[in-house]
RODO-2510 file (C-alpha; in nm, 4 decimals, decimal comma):
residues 483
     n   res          X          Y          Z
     1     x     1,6890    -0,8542     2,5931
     2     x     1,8308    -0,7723     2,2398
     3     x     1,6318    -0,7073     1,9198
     4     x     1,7582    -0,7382     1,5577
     5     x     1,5577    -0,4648     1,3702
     6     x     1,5915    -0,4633     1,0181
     7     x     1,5057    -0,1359     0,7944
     8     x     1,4063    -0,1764     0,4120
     9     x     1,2022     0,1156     0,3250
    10     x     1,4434     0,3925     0,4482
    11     x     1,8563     0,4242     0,4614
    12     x     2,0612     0,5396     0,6960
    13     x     2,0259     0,8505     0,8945
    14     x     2,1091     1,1695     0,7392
    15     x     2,0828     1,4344     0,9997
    16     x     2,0180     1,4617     1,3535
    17     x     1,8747     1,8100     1,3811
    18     x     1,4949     1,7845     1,4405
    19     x     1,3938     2,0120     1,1764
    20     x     1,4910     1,7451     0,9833
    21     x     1,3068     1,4547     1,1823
    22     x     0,9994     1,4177     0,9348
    23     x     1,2334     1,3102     0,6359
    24     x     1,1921     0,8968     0,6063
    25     x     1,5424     0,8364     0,6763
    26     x     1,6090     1,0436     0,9916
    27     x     1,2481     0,9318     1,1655
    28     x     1,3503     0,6241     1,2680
    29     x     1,6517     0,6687     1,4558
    30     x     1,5253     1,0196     1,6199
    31     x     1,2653     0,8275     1,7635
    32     x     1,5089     0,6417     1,9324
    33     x     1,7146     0,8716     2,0635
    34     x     1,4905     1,2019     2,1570
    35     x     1,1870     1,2446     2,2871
    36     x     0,9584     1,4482     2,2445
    37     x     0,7070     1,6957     2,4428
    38     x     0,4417     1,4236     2,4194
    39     x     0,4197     1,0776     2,2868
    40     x     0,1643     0,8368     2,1640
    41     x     0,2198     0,5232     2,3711
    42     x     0,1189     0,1564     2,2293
    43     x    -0,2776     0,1956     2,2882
    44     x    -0,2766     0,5511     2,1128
    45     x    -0,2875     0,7336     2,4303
    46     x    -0,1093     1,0582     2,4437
    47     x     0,1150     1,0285     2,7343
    48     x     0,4901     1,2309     2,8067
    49     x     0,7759     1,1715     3,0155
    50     x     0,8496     1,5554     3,0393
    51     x     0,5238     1,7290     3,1490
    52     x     0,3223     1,5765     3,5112
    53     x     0,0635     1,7832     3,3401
    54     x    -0,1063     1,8264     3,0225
    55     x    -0,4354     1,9536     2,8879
    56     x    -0,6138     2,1556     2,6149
    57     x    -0,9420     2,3825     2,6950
    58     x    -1,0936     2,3911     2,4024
    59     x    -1,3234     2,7109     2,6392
    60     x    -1,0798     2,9170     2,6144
    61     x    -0,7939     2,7757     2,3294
    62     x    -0,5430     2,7145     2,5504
    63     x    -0,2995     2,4429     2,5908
    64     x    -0,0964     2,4264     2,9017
    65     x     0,1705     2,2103     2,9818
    66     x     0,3226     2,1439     3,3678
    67     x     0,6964     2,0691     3,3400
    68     x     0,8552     1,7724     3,5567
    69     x     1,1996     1,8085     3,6158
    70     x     1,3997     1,4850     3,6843
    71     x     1,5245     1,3353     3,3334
    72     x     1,8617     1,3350     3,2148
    73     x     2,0445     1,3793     2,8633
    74     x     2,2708     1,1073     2,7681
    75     x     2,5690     1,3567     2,9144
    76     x     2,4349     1,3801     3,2370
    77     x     2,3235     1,7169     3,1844
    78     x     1,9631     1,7252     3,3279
    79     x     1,6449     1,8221     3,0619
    80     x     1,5579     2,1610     3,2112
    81     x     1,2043     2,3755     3,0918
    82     x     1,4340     2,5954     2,8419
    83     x     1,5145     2,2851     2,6300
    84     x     1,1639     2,1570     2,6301
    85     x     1,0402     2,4901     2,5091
    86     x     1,3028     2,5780     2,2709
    87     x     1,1904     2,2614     2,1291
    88     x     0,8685     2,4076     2,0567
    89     x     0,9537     2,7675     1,9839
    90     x     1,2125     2,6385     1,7047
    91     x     0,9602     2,4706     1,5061
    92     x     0,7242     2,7912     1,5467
    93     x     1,0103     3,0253     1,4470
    94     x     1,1014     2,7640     1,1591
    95     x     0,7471     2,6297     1,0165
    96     x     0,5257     2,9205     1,1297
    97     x     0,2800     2,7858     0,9156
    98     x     0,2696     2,4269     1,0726
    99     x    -0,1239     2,3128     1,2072
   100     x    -0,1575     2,4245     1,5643
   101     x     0,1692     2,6564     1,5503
   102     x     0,0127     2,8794     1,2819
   103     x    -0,2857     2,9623     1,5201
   104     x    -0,0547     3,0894     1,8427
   105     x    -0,1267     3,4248     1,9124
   106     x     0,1449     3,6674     1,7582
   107     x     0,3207     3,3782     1,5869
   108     x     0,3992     3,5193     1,2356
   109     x     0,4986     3,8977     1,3787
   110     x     0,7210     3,7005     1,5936
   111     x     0,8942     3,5080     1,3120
   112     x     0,9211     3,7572     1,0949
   113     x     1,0939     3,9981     1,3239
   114     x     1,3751     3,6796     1,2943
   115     x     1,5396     3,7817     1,6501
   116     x     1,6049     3,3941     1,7710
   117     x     1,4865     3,1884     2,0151
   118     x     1,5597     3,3483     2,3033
   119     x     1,2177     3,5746     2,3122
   120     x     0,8673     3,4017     2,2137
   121     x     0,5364     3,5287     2,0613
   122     x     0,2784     3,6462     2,2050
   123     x     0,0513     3,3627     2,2808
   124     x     0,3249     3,1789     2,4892
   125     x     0,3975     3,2280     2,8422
   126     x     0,6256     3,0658     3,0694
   127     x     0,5512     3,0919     3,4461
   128     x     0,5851     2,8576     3,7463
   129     x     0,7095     2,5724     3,5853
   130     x     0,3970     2,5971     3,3393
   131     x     0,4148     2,7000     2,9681
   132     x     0,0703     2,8437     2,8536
   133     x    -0,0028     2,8145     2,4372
   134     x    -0,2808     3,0270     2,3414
   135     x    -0,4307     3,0147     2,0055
   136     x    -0,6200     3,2498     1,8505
   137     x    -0,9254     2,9550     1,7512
   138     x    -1,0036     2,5927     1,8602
   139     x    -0,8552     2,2572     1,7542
   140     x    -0,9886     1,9293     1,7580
   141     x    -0,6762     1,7309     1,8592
   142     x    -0,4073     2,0032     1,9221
   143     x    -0,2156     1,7685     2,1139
   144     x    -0,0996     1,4955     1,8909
   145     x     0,1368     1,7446     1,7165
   146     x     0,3766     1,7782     1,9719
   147     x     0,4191     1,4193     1,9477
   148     x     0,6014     1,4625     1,6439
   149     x     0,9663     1,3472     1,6014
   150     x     0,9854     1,7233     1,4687
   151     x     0,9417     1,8469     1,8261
   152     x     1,2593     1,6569     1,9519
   153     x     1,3794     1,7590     2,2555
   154     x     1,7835     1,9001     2,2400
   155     x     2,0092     2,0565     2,4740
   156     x     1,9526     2,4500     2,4330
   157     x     2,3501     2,4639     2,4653
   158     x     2,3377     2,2786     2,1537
   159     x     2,1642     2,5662     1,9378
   160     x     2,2632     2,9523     1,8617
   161     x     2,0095     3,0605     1,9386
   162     x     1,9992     3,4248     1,8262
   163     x     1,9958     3,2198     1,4582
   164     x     1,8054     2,8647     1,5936
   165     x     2,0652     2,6772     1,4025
   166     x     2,2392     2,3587     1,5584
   167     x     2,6079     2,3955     1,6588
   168     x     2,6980     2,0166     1,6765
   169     x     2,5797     1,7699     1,4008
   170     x     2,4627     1,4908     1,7049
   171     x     2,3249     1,6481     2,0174
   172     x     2,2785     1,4095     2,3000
   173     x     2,0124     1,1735     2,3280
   174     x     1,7282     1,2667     2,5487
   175     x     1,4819     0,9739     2,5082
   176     x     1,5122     0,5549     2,5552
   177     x     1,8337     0,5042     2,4107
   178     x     2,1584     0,5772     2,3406
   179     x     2,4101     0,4947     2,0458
   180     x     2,6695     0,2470     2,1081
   181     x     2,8117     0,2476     1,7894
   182     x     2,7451     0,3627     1,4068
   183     x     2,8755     0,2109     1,0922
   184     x     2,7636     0,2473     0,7051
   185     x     2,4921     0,0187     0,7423
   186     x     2,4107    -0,0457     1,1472
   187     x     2,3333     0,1444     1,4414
   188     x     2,3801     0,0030     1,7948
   189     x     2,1801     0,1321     2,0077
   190     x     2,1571     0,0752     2,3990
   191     x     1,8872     0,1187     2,6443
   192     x     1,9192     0,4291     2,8813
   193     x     1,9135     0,3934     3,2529
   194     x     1,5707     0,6726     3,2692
   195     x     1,4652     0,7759     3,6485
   196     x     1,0990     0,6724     3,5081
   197     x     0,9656     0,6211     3,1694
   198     x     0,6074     0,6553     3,0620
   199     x     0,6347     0,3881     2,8087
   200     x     0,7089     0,0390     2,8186
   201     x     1,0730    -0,0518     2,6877
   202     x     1,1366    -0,3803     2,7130
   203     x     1,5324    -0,4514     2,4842
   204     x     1,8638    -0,3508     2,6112
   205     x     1,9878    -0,3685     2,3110
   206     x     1,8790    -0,2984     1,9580
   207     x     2,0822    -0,3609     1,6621
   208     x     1,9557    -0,1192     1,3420
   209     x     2,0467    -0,2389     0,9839
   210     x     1,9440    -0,0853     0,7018
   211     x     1,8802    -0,3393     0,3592
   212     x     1,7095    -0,3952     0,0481
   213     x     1,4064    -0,6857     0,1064
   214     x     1,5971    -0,9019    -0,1044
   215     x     1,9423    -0,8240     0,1363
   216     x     1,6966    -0,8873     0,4403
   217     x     1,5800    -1,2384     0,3563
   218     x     1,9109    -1,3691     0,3880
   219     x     1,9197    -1,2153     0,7572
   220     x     1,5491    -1,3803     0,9132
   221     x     1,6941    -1,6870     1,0253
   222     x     1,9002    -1,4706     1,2374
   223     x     1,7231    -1,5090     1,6303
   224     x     1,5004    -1,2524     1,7411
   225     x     1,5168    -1,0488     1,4278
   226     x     1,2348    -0,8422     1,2891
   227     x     1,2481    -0,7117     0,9255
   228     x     1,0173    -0,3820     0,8413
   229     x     0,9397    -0,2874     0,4779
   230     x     0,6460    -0,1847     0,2501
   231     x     0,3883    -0,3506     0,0413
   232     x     0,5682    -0,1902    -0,2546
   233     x     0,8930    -0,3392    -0,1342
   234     x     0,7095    -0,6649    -0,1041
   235     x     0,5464    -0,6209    -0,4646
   236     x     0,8956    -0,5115    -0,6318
   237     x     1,1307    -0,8196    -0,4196
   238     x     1,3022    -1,0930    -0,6715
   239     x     1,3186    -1,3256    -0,3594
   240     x     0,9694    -1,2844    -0,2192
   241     x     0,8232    -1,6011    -0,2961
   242     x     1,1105    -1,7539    -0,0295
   243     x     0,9385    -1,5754     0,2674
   244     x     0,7409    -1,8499     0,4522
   245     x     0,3751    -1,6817     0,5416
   246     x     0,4029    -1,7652     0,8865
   247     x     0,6524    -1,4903     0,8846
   248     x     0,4723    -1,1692     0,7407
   249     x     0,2320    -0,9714     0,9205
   250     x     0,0680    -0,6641     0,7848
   251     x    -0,0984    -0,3084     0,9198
   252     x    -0,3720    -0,1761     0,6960
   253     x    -0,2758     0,0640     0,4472
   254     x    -0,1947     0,4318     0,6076
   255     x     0,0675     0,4956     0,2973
   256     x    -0,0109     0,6100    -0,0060
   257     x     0,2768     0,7046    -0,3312
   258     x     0,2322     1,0069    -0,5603
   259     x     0,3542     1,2061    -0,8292
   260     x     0,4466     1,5620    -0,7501
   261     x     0,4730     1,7770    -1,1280
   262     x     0,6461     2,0728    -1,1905
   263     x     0,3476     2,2336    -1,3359
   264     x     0,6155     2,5157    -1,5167
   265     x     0,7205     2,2536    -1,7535
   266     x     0,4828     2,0979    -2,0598
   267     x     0,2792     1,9313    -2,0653
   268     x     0,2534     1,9464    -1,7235
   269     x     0,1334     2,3240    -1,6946
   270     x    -0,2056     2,2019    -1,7012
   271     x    -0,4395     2,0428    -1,4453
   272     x    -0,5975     1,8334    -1,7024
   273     x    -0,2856     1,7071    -1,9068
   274     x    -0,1476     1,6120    -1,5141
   275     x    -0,4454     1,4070    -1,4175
   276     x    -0,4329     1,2498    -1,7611
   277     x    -0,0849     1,1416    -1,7357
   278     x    -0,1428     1,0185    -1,3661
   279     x    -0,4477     0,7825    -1,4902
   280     x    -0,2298     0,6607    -1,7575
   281     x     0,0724     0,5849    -1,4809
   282     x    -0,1585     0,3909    -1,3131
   283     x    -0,3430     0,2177    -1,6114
   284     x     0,0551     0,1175    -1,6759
   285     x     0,0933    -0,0045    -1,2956
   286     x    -0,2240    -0,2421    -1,3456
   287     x    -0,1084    -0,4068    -1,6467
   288     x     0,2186    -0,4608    -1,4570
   289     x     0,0183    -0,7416    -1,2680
   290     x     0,2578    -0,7497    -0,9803
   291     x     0,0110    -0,6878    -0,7304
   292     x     0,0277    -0,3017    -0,6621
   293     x    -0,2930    -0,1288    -0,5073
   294     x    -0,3641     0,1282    -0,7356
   295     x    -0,5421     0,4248    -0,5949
   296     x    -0,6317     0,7659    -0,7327
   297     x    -0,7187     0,9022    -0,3474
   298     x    -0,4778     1,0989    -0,1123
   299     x    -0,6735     0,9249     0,1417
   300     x    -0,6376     0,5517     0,2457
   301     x    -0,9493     0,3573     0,2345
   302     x    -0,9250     0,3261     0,6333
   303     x    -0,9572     0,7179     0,6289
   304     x    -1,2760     0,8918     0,5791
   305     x    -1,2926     1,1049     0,3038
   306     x    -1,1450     0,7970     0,0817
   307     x    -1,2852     0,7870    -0,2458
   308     x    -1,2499     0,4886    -0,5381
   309     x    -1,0461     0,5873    -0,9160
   310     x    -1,4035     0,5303    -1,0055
   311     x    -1,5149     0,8261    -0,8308
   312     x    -1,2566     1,0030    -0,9145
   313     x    -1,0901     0,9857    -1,2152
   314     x    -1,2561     1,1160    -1,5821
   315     x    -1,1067     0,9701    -1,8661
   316     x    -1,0603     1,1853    -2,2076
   317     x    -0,8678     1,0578    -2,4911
   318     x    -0,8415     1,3389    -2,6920
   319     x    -0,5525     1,4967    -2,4474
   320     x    -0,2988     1,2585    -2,5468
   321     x    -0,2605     1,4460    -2,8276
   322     x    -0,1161     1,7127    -2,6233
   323     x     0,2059     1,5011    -2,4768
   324     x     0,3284     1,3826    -2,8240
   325     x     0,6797     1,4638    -2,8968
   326     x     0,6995     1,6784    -2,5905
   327     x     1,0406     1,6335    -2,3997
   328     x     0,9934     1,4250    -2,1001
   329     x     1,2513     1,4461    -1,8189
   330     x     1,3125     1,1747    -1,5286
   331     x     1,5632     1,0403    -1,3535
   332     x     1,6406     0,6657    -1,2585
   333     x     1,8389     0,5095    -1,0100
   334     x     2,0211     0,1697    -1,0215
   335     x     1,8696    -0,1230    -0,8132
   336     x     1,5733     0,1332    -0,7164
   337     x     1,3257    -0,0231    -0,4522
   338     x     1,0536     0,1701    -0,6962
   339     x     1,2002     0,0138    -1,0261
   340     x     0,8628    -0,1220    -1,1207
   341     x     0,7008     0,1854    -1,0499
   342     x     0,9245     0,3888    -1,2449
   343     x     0,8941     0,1871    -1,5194
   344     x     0,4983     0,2175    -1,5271
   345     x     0,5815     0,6027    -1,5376
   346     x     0,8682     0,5404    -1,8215
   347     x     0,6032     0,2980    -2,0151
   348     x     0,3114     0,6026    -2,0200
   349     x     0,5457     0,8521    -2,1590
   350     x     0,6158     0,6220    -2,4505
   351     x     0,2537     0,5176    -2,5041
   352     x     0,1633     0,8933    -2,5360
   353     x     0,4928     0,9284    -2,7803
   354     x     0,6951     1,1651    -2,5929
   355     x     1,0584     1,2097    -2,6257
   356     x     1,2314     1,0378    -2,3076
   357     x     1,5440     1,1852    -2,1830
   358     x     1,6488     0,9743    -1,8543
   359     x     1,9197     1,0876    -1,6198
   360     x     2,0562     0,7760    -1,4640
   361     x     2,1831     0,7911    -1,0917
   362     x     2,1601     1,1565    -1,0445
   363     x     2,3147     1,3222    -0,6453
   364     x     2,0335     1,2428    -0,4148
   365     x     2,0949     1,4932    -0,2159
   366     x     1,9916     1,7529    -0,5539
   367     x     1,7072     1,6285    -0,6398
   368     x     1,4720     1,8186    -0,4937
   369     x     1,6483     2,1472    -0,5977
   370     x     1,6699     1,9651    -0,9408
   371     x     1,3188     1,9215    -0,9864
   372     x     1,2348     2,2701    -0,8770
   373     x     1,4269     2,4457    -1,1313
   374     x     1,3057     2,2285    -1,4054
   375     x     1,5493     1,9524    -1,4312
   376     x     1,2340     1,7109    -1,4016
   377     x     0,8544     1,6949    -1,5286
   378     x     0,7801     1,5136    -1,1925
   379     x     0,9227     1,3395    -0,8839
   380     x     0,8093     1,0216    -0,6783
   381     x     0,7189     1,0048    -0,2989
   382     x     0,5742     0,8318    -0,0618
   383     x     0,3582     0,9717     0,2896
   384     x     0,1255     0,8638     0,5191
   385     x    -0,1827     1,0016     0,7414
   386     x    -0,2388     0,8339     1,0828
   387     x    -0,6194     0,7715     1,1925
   388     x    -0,5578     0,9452     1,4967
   389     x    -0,5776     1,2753     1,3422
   390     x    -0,5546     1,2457     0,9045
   391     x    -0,7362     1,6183     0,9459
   392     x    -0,4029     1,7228     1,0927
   393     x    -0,1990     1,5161     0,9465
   394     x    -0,3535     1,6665     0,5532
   395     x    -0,2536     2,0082     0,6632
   396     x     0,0763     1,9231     0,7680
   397     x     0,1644     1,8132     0,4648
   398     x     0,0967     2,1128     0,2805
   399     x     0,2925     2,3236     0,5161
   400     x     0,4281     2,5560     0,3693
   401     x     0,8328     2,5630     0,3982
   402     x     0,8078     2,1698     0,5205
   403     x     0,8582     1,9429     0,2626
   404     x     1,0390     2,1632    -0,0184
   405     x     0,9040     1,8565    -0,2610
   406     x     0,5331     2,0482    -0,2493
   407     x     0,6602     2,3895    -0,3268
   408     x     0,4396     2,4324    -0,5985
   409     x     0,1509     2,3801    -0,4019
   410     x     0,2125     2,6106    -0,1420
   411     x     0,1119     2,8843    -0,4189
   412     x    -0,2252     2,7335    -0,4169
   413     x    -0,4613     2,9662    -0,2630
   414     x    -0,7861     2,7928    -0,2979
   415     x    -0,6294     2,4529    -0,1180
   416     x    -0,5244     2,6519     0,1767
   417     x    -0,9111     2,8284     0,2227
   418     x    -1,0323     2,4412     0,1602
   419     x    -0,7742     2,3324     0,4607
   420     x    -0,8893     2,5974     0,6790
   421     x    -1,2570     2,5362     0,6414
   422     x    -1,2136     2,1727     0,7118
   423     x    -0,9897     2,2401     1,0018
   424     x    -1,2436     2,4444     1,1598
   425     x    -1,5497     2,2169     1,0851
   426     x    -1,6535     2,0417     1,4485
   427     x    -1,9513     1,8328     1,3032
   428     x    -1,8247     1,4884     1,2227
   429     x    -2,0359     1,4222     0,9158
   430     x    -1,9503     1,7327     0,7459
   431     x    -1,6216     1,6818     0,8472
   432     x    -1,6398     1,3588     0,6086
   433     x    -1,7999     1,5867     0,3376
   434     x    -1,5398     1,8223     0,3215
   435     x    -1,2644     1,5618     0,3229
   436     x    -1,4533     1,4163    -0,0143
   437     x    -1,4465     1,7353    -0,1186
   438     x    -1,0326     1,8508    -0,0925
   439     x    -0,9795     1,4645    -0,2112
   440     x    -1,1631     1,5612    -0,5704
   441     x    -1,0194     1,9023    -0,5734
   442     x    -0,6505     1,7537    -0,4795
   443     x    -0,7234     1,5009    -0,7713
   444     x    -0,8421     1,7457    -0,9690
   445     x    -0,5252     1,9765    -0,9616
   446     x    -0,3002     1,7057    -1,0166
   447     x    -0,0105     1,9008    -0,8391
   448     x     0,0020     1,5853    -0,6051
   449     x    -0,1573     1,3099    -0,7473
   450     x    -0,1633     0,9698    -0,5571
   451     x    -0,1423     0,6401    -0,8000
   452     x    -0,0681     0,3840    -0,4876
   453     x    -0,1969     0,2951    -0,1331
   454     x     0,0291     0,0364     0,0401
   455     x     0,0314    -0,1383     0,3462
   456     x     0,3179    -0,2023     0,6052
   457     x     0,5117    -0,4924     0,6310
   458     x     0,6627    -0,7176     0,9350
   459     x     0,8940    -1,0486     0,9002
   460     x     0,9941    -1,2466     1,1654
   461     x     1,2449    -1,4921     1,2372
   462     x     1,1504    -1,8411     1,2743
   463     x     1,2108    -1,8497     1,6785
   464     x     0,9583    -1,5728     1,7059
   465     x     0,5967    -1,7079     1,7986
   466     x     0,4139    -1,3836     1,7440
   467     x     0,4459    -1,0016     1,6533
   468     x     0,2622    -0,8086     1,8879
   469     x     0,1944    -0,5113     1,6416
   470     x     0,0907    -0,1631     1,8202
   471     x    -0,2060    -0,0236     1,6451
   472     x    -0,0606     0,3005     1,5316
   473     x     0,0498     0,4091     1,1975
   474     x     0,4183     0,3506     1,2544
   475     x     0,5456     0,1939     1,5977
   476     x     0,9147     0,2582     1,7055
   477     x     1,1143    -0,0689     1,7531
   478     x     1,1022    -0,0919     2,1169
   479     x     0,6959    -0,0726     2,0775
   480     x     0,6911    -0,4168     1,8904
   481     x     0,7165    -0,7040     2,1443
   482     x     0,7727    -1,0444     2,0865
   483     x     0,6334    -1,4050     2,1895
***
């Protein structure tokens, strides 16, 4: 069975090396290609085609996972116990401070003594076939981490391992599929021949292309073709209104887009000139009328903790004093997905009479580093928390050394005490209270400041019946099955 998969909100693959996995352009393909200590299968359930055995005892804070030996890399070479747990021990000796990893016993001696992979802290044991995590406190839903495409599961032969850095830019593949062939714009990817397989996988063959919406609409009459984008996507496409109804199906909205402000730059080096600036950005995407649901919440209103603008925002008109004739730096790129929303940013800078200087088409790949060192008042993202664990999924964005974006934030004391407390809070109402609470504070700041919640977006070609959607945040391509 083949399956034309179409991919509008991300580009082609970048890098294969799982450290890298969480970045919106390698997550899809690593998905296909690696697996991972555990998965989360089409109902949600935690499941894994590499442990017989896994459990958390919440008694005692240990996790313990029961290795079953029997799967093959793509090369023949078979997955042994050493490549599972280097997969884990990398990100530890990597992202130290990652949820769950931060809490194994003798975890940040161990990275900082920076002698490899080939010893592990304290807290984890290997005996029997059986490697024993214990953590120094207890987590609701340790599991779901290792679930991550983060955790993706390499030959050890494939790493130095008295550094942890990769020695081949495209290890084999170790999950569902294979790569047939790569161009530009397309992946080929074929189905491996697995001994067993905890999940469901149903194509032989799945063709990846990566378009803009407007590119993709030409491609849905194509046969059993499936086209994934964004609401924002949706919002921003010239061609929209040719998409028949019939065709879309939508998840509720898990994403959310935000500023991120280099708070070293003014105006920006205050909380309250950030927040202003944000509420003006969104006043700008409003007016816009194409459609956009603008939000002032890191938290999507399927999410507890979600709060309204209302709630949250405070208007004061006598800051906009403070941005006039200050220099405001962005960049722009042609044909951006985001164009609208960039120009809602663009359009609040000259309503508060500051003096625009726009780079056009800067190096992706320096942007980031750009931004840091002051080449930018602000950048745009996107993210998204699943329901299955937004607790977890909060703190992982903040880790620190993870997404270089938030380096500014990692300095914030006060947010990391506020991330702890929650973490540890068992008591599911008061868990809600305290998620109110880091949303206002997280608003407040204006570090990160949310002006969109989106939803996710599925076309179908005409031959397709129905979408059977898996009720996760984001489903791999061989978890959507047709009718």
């Amino acid at each position: 069975m083949f399956l034309n998969y179409v991919i509008t909100d991300s580009n082609m693959i970048k890098s294969f090396d799982p450290l890298e996995a969480d970045d919106n352009d390698n997550m899809p393909v690593m998905r296909m290609l690696y697996t991972t200590p555990l998965e989360i299968n089409e109902k949600g359930i935690i499941v894994s085609n590499v442990f017989e055995k896994f459990e958390y005892d919440e008694s005692i804070n240990q996790i313990s996972f029961k290795f079953r030996p029997g799967l093959f890399f793509e090369d023949g070479t078979p997955i042994t116990l050493k490549d599972v747990l280097v997969s884990i021990l990398r990100m530890a000796y990597f992202r130290p401070c990652f949820p769950v990893l931060r809490d194994i016993i003798g975890i940040q001696a161990w990275a900082n003594e920076k002698k490899g992979l080939s010893t592990s802290p304290k807290g984890i044991v290997v005996e029997d076939n059986v490697i024993t995590i214990k953590l120094t406190k207890s987590h609701r839903n340790p599991l779901f981490r290792f679930c991550l495409e983060l955790f993706s599961i390499i030959p050890v032969r494939y790493l130095n391992l008295l550094t942890g850095e990769m020695t081949s830019a495209s290890p084999p593949a170790s999950g569902y599929y294979r790569i047939e062939k790569k161009s530009e714009t397309e992946i080929t990817f074929l189905k491996r021949d697995l001994p067993r397989a905890v999940q469901e996988v149903v194509y032989n063959k799945i063709n990846f292309k990566f378009l803009s919406i407007d590119e993709a609409v030409s491609v849905l009459n194509c046969p059993r073709t499936i086209v994934v984008s964004s609401e924002t996507n949706f919002v921003c496409s010239k061609r929209r209104n040719e998409i028949d109804s019939r065709q879309m199906q939508w998840t509720p909205s898990s994403f959310f887009a935000f500023l991120a402000y280099n708070p070293n730059l003014e105006p920006f080096n205050s909380q309250e000139t950030r927040s202003y600036f944000s509420m003006r950005t969104r006043q700008a995407l409003k007016e816009s009328n194409l459609g956009f649901t603008v939000e002032s919440s890191i938290f999507t209103n399927i999410l507890p903790g979600y709060l309204s603008s209302i709630e949250l925002e405070q208007e004061d008109g006598e800051l906009s004093r403070l941005f006039e004739g200050k220099i405001f730096k962005l960049y722009k790129f042609s044909n951006s997905k985001m164009e609208p929303l960039f120009n809602a940013i663009i359009q609040a800078a000259r309503a508060l009479k500051m003096e625009l200087k726009i780079i056009s088409d800067p190096p992706v790949d320096c942007l980031i580093d750009d931004f840091l060192e002051g080449e930018y008042n602000l950048v745009f993202a996107n993210s998204c928390f699943w329901e299955l664990d937004p607790v977890g999924d909060l703190s992982m964005f903040f880790s620190k050394n993870l997404h270089k974006l938030l380096s500014f934030s990692w300095c914030e004391k006060e947010l990391y005490e506020k991330l702890e407390i929650l973490e540890d809070e068992i008591e599911s109402k008061m868990i809600d209270l305290k998620m109110i609470e880091i949303n206002k504070w997280i608003n407040q700041r204006s570090l990160v400041s949310p002006i969109i919640h989106f939803k996710r977006l599925y076309l179908t070609s005409p031959d397709i019946r129905s979408l059977d959607i898996p009720a996760i945040t984001v489903p791999t391509a061989w978890q959507l099955h047709l009718k």
